[in-house]
C-alpha positions as CSV (number, residue, x, y, z in Angstrom):
1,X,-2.8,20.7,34.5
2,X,-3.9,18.5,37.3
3,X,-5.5,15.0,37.0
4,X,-9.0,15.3,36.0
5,X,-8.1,17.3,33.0
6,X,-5.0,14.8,32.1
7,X,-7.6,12.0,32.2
8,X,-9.8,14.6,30.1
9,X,-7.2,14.7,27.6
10,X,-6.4,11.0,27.3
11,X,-9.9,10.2,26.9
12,X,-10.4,12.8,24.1
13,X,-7.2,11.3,22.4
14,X,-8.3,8.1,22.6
15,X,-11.6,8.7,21.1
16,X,-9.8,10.6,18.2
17,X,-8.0,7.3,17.8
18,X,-10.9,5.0,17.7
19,X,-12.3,7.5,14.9
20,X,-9.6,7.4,12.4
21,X,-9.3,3.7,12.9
22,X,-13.1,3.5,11.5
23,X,-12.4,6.1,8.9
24,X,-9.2,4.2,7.7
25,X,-11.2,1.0,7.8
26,X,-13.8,2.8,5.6
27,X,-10.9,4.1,2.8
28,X,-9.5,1.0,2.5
29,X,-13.2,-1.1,2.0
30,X,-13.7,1.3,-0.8
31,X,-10.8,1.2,-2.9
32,X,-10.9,-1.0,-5.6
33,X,-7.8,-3.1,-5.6
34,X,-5.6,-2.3,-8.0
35,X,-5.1,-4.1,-11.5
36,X,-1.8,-3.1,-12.4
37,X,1.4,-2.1,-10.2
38,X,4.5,-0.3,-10.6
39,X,7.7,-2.3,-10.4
40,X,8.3,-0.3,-6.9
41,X,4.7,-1.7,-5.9
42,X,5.1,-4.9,-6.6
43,X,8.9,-5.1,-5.0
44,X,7.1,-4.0,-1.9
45,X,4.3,-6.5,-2.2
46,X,7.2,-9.4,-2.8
47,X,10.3,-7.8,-1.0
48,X,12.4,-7.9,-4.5
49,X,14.3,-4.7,-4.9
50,X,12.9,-3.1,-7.7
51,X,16.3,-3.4,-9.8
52,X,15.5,-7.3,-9.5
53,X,11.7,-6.9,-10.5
54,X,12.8,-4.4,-13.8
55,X,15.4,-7.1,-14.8
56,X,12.4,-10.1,-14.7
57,X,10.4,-7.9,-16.7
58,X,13.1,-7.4,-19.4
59,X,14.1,-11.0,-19.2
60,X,10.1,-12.4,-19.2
61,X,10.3,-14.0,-16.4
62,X,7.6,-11.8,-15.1
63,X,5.4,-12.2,-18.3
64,X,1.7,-10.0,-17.6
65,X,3.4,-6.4,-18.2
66,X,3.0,-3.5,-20.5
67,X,5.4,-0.7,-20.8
68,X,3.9,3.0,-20.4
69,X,6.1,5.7,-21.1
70,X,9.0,3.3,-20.8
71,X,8.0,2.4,-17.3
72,X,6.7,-1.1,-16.3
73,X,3.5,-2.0,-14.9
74,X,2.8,-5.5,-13.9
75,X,-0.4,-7.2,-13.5
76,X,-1.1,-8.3,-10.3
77,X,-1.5,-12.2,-11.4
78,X,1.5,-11.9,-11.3
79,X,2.3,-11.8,-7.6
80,X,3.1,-14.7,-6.1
C-alpha cells in the first residue's frame, strides 16, 4: 500500500467517523429520557454500588420506588 492509498484510507475512516458521531447524536435526541431506573441504573448514574442503592430502597431512604417482579425501579426524582 503506498501513500496515496494510506491517505485514501484515513480519509475514508475518518469520514465513517464523522457519520456515526451524527447518527449517535441523532439516537440519543430521540429517546425519551427515562422515567424509572433499575437500581443498577441509578448506581451508575450516582456511583452507589447497587447493594447500597437496594438497601436505601428497603430502608426508605430512597422513597419514589415500586417493586416489579421483586425488582426495584426508582424514579428518577430521585437522583440527586
Amino acid at each position: 500500500m503506498n501513500d496515496s492509498d494510506t491517505y485514501e484510507v484515513l480519509k475514508t475512516l475518518e469520514s465513517m467517523e464523522r457519520q456515526i458521531h451524527a447518527i449517535k447524536a441523532w439516537i440519543q435526541a430521540s429517546r425519551k429520557p427515562k422515567e424509572w431506573l433499575t437500581v443498577k441504573e441509578y448506581s451508575l448514574r450516582t456511583g452507589l454500588r447497587s447493594k447500597t442503592v437496594s438497601n436505601y430502597c428497603s430502608k426508605g431512604i430512597i422513597e419514589k420506588k415500586k417493586k416489579i417482579d421483586g425488582r426495584y425501579l426508582i424514579h428518577v426524582s430521585e437522583l440527586p
